[in-house]
BAFIDO-201763 format. One record per residue: x, y, z of N, C-alpha, C in turn; residue number from 1; residue in one letter. Coordinates in pm, whole numbers, plus 50000, padded with zeros to 5 digits. Each point is the difference from the previous one (the first is absolute). Example, Ala and Ser with C-alpha at 12.3 -4.5 7.8 and 13.67 -1.06 7.14 Angstrom:
BEGIN
+-------+-------+-------+-------+-------+-------+-------+-------+-------+-----+---+
:   n.u :   n.v :   n.w :  ca.u :  ca.v :  ca.w :   c.u :   c.v :   c.w :   k : r :
+-------+-------+-------+-------+-------+-------+-------+-------+-------+-----+---+
: 51319 : 49431 : 50780 : 49911 : 50119 : 50000 : 50090 : 50120 : 50000 :   1 : a :
: 49965 : 50105 : 49928 : 50082 : 50119 : 50006 : 49923 : 50109 : 50073 :   2 : s :
+-------+-------+-------+-------+-------+-------+-------+-------+-------+-----+---+
***
This chain:
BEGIN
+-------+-------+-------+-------+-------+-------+-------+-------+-------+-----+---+
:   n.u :   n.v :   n.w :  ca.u :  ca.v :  ca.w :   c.u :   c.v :   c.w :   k : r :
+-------+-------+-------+-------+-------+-------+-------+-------+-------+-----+---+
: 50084 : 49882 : 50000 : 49916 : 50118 : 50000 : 50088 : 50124 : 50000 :   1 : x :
: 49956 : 50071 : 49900 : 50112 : 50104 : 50035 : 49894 : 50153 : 50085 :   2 : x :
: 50068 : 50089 : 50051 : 49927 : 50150 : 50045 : 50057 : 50076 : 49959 :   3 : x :
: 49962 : 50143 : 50018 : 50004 : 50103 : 49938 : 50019 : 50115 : 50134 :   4 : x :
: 50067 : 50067 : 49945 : 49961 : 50141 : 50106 : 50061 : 50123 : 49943 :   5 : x :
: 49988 : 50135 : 50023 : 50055 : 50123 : 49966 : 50085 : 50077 : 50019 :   6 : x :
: 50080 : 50087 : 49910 : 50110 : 50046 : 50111 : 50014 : 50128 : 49901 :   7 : x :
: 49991 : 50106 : 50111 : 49962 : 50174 : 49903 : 50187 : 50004 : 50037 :   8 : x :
: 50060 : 50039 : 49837 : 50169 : 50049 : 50014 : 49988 : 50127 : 49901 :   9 : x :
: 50150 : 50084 : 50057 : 49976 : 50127 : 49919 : 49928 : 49997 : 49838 :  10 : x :
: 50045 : 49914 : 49944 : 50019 : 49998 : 49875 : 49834 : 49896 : 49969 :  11 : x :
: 49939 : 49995 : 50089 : 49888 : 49966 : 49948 : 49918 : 49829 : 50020 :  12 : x :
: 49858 : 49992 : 50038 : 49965 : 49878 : 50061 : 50062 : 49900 : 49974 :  13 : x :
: 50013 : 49898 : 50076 : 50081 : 49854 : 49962 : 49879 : 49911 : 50049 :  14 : x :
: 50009 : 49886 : 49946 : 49938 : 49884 : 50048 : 50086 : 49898 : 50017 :  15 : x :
: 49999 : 49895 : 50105 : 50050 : 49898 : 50059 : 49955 : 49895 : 49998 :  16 : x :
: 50075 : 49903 : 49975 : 49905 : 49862 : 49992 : 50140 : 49906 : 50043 :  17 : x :
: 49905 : 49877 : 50071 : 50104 : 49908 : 50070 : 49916 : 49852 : 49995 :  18 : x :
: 50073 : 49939 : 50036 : 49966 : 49849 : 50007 : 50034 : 49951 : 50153 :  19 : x :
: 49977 : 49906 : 50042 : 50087 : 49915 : 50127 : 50141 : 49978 : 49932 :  20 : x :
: 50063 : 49980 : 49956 : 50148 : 50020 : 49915 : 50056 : 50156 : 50035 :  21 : x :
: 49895 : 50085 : 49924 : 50106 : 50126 : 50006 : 49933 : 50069 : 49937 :  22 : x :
: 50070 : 50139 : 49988 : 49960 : 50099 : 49872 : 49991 : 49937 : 49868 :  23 : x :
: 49852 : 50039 : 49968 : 50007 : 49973 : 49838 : 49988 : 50082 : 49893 :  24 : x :
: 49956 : 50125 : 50022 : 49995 : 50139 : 49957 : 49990 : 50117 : 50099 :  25 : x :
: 50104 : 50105 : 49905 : 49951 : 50119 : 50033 : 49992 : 50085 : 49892 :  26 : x :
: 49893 : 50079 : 49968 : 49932 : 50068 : 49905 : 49966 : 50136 : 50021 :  27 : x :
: 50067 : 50136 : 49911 : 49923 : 50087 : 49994 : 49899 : 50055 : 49947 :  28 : x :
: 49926 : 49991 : 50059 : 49829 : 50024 : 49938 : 49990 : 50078 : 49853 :  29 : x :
: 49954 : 49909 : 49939 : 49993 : 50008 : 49830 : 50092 : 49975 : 49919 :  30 : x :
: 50132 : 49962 : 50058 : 50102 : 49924 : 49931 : 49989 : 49917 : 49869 :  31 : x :
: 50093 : 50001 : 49926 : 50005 : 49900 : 49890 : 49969 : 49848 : 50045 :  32 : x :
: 49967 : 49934 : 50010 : 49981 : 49861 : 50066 : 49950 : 49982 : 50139 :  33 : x :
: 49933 : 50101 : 50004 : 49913 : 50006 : 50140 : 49920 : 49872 : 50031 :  34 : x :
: 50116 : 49946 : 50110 : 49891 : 49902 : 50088 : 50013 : 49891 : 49910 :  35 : x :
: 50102 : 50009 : 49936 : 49982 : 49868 : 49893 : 49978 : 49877 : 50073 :  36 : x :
: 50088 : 50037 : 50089 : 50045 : 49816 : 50101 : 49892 : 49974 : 50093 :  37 : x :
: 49944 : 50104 : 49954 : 49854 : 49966 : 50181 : 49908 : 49902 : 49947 :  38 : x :
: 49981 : 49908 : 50082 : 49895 : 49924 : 50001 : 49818 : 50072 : 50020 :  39 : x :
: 49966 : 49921 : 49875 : 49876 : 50052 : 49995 : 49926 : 50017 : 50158 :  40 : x :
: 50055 : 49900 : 50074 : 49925 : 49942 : 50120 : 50074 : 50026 : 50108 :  41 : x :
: 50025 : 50135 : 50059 : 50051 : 50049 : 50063 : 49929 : 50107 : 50117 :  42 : x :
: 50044 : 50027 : 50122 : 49996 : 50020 : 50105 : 50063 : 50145 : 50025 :  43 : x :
: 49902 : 50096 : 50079 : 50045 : 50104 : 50032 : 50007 : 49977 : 50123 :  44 : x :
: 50110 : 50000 : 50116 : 50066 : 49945 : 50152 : 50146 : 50078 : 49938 :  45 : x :
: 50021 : 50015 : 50184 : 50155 : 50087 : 50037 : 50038 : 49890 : 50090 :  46 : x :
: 50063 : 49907 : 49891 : 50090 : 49862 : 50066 : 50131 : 50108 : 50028 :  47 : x :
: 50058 : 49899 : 50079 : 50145 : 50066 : 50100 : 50084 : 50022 : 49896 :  48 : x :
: 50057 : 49958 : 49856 : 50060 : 50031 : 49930 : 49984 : 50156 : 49951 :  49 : x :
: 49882 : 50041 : 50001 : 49965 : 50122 : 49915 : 50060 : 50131 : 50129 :  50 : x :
: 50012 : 49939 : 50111 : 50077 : 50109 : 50095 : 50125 : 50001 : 49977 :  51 : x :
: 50068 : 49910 : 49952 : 50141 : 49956 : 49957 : 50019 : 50102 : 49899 :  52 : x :
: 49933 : 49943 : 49874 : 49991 : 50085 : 49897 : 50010 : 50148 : 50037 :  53 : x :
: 49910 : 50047 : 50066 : 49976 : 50133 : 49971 : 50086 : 50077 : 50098 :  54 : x :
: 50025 : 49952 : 50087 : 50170 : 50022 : 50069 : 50093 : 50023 : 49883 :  55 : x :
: 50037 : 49929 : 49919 : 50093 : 49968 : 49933 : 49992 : 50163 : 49871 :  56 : x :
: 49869 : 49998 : 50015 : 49984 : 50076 : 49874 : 49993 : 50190 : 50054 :  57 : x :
: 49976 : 49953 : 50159 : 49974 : 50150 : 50087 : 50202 : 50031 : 49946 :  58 : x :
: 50107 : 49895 : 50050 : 50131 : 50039 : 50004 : 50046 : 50041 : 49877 :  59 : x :
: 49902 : 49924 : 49853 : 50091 : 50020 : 49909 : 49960 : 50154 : 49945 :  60 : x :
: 49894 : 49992 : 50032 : 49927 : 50167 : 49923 : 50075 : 50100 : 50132 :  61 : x :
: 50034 : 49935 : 50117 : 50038 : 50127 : 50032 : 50153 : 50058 : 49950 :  62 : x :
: 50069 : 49908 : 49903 : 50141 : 49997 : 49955 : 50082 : 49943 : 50017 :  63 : x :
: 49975 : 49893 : 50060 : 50112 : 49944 : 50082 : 49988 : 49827 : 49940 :  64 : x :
: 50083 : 49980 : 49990 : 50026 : 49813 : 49960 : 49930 : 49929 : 50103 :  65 : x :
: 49874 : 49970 : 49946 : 49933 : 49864 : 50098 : 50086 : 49903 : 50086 :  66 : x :
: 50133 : 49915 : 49934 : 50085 : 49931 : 50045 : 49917 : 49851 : 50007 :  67 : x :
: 49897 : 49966 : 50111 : 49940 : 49886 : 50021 : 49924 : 49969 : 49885 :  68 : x :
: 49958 : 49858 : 49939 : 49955 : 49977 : 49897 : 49842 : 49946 : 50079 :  69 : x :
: 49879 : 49995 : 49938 : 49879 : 49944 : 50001 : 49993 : 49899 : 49967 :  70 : x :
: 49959 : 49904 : 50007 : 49947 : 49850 : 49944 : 49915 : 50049 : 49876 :  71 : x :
: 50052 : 49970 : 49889 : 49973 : 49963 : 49891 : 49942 : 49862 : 49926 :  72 : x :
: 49903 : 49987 : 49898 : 49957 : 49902 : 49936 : 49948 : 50035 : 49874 :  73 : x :
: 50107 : 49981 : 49931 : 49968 : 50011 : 49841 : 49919 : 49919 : 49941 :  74 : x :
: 49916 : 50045 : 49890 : 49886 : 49889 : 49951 : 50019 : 49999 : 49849 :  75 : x :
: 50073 : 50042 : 49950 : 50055 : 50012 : 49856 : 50041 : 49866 : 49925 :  76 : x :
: 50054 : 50033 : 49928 : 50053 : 49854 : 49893 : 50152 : 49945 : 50088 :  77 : x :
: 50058 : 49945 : 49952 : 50143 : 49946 : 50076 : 50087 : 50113 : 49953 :  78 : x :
: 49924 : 50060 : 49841 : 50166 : 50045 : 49943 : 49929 : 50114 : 50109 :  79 : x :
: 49891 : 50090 : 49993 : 50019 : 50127 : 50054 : 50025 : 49985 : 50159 :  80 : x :
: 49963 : 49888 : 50097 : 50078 : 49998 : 50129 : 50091 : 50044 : 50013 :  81 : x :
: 50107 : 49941 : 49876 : 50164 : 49985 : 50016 : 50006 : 50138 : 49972 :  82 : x :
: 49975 : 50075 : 49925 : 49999 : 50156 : 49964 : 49972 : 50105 : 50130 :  83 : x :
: 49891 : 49953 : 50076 : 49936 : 50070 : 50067 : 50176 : 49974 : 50118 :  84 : x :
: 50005 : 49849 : 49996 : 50079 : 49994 : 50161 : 50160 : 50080 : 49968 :  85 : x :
: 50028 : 50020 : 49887 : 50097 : 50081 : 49971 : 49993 : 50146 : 50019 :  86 : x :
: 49862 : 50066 : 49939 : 49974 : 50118 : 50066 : 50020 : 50031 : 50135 :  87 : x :
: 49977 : 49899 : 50101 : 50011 : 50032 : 50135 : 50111 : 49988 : 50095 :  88 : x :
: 50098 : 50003 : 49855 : 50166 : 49981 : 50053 : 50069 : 50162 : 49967 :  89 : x :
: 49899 : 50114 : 49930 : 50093 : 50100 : 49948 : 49958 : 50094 : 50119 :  90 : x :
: 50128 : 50054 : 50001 : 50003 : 50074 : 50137 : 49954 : 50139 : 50017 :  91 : x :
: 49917 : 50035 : 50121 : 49916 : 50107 : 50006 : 50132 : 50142 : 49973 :  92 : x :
: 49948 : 50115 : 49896 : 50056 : 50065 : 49937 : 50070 : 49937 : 49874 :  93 : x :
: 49979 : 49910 : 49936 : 50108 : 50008 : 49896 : 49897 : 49910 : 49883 :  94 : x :
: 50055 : 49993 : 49874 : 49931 : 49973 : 49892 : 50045 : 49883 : 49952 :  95 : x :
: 49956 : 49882 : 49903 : 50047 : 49937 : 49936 : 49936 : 50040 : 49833 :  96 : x :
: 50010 : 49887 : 49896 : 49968 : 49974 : 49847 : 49912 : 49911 : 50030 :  97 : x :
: 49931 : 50000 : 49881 : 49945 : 49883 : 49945 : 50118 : 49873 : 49935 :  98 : x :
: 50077 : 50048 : 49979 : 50105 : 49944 : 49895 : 50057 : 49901 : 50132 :  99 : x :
: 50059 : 50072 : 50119 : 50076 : 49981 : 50072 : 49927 : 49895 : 50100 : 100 : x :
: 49844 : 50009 : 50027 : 49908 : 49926 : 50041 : 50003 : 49854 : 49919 : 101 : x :
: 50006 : 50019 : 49887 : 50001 : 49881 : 49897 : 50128 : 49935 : 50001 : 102 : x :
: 50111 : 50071 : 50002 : 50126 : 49901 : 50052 : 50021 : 49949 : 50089 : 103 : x :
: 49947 : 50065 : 50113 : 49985 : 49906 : 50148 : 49962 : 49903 : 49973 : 104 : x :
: 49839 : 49962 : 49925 : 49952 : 49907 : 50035 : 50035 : 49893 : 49866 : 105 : x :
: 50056 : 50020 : 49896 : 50026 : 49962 : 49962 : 50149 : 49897 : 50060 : 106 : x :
: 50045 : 50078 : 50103 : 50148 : 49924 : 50029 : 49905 : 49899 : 50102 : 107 : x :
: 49916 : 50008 : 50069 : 49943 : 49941 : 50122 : 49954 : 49875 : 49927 : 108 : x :
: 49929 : 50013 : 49857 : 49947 : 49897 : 49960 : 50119 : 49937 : 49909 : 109 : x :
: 50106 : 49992 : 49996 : 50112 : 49949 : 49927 : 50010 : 50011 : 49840 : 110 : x :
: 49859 : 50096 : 49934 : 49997 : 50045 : 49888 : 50077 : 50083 : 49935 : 111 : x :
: 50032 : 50036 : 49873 : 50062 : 50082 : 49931 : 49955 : 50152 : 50038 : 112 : x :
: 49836 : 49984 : 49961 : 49939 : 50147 : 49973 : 49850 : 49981 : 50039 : 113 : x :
: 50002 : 50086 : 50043 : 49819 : 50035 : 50029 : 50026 : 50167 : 49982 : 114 : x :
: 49836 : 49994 : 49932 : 50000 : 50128 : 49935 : 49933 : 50121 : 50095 : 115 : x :
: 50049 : 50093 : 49912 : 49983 : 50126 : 50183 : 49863 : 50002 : 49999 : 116 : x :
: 49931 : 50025 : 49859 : 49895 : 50027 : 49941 : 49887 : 49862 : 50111 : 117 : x :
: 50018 : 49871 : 50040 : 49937 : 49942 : 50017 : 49969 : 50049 : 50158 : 118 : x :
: 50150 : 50043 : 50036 : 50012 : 50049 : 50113 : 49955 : 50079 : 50055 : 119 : x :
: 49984 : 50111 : 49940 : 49905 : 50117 : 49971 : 49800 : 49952 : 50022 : 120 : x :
: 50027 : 49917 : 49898 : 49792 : 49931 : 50057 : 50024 : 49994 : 50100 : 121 : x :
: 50076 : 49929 : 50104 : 49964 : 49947 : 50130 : 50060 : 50119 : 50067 : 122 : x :
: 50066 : 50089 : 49992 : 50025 : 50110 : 50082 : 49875 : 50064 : 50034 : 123 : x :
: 49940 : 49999 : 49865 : 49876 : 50102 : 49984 : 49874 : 49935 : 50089 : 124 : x :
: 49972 : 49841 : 49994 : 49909 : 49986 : 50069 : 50032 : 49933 : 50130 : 125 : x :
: 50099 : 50052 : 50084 : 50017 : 50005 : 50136 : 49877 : 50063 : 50067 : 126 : x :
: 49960 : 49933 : 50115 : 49896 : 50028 : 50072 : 50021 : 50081 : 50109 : 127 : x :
: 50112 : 49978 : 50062 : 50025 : 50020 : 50121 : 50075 : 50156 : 49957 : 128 : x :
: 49923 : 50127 : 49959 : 50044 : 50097 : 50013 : 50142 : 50078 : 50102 : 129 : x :
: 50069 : 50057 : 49989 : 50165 : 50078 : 50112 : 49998 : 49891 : 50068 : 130 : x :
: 49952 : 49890 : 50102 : 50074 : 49910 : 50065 : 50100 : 49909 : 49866 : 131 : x :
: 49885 : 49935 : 49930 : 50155 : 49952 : 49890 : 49996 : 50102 : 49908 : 132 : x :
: 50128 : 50074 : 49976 : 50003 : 50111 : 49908 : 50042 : 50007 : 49889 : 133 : x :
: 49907 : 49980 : 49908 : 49964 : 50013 : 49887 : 50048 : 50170 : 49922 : 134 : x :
: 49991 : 50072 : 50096 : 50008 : 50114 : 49994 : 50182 : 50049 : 49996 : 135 : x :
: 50074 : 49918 : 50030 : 50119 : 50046 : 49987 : 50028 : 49926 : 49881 : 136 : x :
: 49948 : 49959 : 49936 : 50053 : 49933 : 49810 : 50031 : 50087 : 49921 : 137 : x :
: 50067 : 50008 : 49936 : 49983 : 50131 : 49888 : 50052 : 49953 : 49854 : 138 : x :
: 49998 : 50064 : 49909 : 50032 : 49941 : 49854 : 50139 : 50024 : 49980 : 139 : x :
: 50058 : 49935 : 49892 : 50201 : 50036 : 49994 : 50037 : 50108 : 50017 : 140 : x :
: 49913 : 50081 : 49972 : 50052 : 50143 : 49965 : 49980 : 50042 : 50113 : 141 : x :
: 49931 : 50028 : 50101 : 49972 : 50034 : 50088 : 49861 : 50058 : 49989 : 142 : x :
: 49901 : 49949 : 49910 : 49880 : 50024 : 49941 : 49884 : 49981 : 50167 : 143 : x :
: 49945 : 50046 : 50042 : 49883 : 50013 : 50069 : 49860 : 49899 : 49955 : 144 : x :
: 49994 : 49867 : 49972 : 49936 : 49912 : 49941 : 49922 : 49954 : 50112 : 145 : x :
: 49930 : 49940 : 49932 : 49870 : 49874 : 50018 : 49928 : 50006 : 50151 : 146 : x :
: 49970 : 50091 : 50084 : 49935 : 49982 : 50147 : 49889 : 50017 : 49996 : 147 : x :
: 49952 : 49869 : 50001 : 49811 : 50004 : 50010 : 49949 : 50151 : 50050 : 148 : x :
: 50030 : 50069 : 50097 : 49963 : 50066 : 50127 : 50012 : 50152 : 49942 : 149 : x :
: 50047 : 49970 : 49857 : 50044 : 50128 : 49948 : 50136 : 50105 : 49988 : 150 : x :
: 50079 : 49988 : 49899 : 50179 : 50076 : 50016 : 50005 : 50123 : 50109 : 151 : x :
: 49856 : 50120 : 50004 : 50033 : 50042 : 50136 : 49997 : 49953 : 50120 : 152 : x :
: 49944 : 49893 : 50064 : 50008 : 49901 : 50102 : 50108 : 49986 : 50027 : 153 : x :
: 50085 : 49951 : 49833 : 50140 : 49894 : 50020 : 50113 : 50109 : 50051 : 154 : x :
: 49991 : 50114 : 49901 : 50080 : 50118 : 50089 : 49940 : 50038 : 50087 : 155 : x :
: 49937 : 50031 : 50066 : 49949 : 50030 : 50142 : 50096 : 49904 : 50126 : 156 : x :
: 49945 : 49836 : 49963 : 50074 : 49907 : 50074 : 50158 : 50023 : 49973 : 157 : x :
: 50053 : 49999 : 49886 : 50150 : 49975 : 50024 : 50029 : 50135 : 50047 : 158 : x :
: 49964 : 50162 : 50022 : 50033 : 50126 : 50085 : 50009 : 49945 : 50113 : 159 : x :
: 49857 : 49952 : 50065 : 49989 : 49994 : 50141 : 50102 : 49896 : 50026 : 160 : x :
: 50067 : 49890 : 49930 : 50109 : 49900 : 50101 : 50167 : 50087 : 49949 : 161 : x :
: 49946 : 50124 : 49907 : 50155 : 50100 : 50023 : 50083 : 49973 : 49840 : 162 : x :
: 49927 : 49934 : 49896 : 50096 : 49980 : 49894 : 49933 : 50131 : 49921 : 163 : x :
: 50131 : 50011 : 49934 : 50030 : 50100 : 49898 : 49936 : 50014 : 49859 : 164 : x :
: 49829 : 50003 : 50009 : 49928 : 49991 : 49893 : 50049 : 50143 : 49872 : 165 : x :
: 50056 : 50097 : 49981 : 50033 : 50083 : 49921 : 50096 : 49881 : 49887 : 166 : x :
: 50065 : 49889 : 50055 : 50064 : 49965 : 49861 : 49944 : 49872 : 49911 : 167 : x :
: 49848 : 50054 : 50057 : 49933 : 49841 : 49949 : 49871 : 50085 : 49890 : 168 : x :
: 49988 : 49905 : 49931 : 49895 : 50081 : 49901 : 49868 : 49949 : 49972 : 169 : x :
: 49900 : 50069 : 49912 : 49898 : 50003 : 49991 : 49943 : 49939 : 49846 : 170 : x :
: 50024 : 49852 : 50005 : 49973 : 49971 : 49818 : 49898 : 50096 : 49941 : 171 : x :
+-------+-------+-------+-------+-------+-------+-------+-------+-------+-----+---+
***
C-alpha cells in the first residue's frame, strides 16, 4: 500500500508518497510525470517516514547538505533503478553528464557503451524528485537539460546547494 502526504517548499507544493519499503516519490505539483509511480490505490496518512522526509527537506531548502539519507524504494525498470541509484551517489553541490552517467554504468555492467541518450529517459523519469537528484545532470556542454520540474526549478536547486549556474546554459 503505498500513502501520500504534502509538503509546502519555497519553490512550490510537493507531494510525497511512500510504501512500507520507503520513499517512492516526490513530486512537484504539475510536474512532467506527475505521480507517475503512485498507485492508483493509495492512502492519504502521515506514516513516520514522511516526518523523516520532511526534516530532510526542512535542512535541504534551508541550504545546507541534508547528509542523512531516507529509505528509498524505487519502482522503475532495473535499467532505470541502476540510473536512479547512481544519481544518489553525486554529491550535494556539484554536477555530473549524461555521458559520464552512462560510463559509470556502463563500467558497472562490464559493457562497452550505454548510451547517454537512454540515460537521459531514465534520468527524466526519476520519481523521487532533490532527494535522488536528477537535478544536478546536465548536458556536455554544460547545457541546463531535461528536469521534469522545469529548467527554472533545476537552477533554482543547483543555486540553493551553492553551484555556479552562470556557466551552464539554456538550450
Amino acid at each position: 500500500m503505498q500513502y501520500t502526504s504534502h509538503y509546502r517548499s519555497p519553490m512550490g507544493d510537493i507531494l510525497l508518497a511512500a510504501d512500507e519499503v520507503g520513499l517512492t516519490g516526490l513530486w512537484f505539483e504539475g510536474q512532467k510525470y506527475f505521480a507517475l509511480q503512485l498507485d492508483k490505490a493509495h492512502e492519504e496518512r502521515e506514516i513516520p517516514l514522511f516526518a523523516e522526509v520532511k526534516r530532510w527537506l526542512d535542512t535541504y531548502f534551508s541550504g545546507k547538505a541534508p547528509g542523512t539519507a531516507v529509505p528509498l524504494h524505487f519502482t522503475g525498470t532495473d535499467f532505470q533503478n541502476e540510473v536512479w541509484g547512481i544519481l544518489t551517489s553525486i554529491p550535494y553541490g556539484q554536477t555530473t553528464t549524461y555521458g559520464q552517467i552512462a560510463r559509470r554504468l556502463a563500467a558497472q555492467r562490464g559493457t562497452a557503451h550505454i548510451s547517454a541518450q537512454a540515460v537521459g529517459g531514465a534520468v527524466g523519469h526519476n520519481g523521487i524528485s532533490i532527494i535522488v537528484p536528477c537535478h544536478r545532470v546536465v548536458g556536455a556542454k554544460g547545457a541546463l537539460t531535461g528536469y521534469a520540474g522545469g529548467i527554472e526549478k533545476k537552477r533554482a536547486l543547483l543555486t540553493l546547494e551553492g553551484v555556479d549556474v552562470t556557466a551552464l546554459t539554456c538550450p
